[in-house]
C-alpha positions in Angstrom: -12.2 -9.5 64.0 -9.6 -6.5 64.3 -8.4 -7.7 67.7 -7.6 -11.5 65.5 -6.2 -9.6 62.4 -3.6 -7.3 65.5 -2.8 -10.7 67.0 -1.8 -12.4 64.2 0.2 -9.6 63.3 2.3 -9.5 66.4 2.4 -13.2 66.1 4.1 -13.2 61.9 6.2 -10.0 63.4 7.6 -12.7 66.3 8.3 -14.7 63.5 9.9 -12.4 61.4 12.7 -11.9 64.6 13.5 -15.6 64.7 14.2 -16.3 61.2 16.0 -12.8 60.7 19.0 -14.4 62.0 18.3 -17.7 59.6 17.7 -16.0 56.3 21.7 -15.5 55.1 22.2 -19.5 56.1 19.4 -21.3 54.7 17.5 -21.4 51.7 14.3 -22.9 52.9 14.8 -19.7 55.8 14.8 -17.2 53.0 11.9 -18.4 51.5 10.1 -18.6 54.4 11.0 -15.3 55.5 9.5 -14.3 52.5 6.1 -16.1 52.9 5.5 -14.7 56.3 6.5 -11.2 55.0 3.6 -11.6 52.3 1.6 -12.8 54.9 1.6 -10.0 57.3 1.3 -7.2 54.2 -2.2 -9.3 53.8 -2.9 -9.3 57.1 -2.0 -5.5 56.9 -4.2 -5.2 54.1 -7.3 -6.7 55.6 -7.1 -4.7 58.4 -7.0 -1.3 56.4 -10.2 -2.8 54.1 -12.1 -3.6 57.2 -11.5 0.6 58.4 -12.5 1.5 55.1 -15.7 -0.2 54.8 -16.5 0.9 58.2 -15.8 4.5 57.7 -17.5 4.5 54.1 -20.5 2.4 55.2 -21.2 5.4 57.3 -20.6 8.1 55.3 -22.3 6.8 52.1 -25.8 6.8 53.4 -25.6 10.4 55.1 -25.1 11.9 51.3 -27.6 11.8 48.7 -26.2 10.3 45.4 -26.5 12.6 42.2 -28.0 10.3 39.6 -27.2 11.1 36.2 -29.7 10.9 33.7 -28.9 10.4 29.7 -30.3 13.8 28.7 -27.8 15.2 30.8 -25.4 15.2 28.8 -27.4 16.4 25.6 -28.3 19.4 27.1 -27.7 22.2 24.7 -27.5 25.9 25.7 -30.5 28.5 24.7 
């Protein structure tokens, strides 16, 4: 999934370099430009979710959770 998410990267970033030149003489360029920009900040975006769950899919099971109970907060001091 990572290795498709780094492939289509490099592909919008290929892209990018082609219509860099076309932005300032075309419209439908500029806009397009634009498009594939969004697209690879999603792409980007994806990739950073898919490290996060890893790494916090992992690390949430090894801690205990504190459960908080509703007398908790009506404690009152001796």
């Amino acid at each position: 999934m990572k290795k498709e998410l780094l492939q289509a990267i490099k592909e919008k970033e290929e892209q990018l370099s082609k219509l860099k030149a076309h932005i300032d003489k075309s419209v439908i360029c500029s806009e397009l430009y634009n498009k594939v920009v969004l697209e690879k900040a999603i792409l980007k975006k994806e990739i950073d979710n898919l490290a996060e769950k890893s790494f916090t899919n992992k690390i949430r099971y090894l801690f205990p959770r504190k459960k908080d109970r509703i007398c908790d907060y009506f404690n009152t001091p001796a």
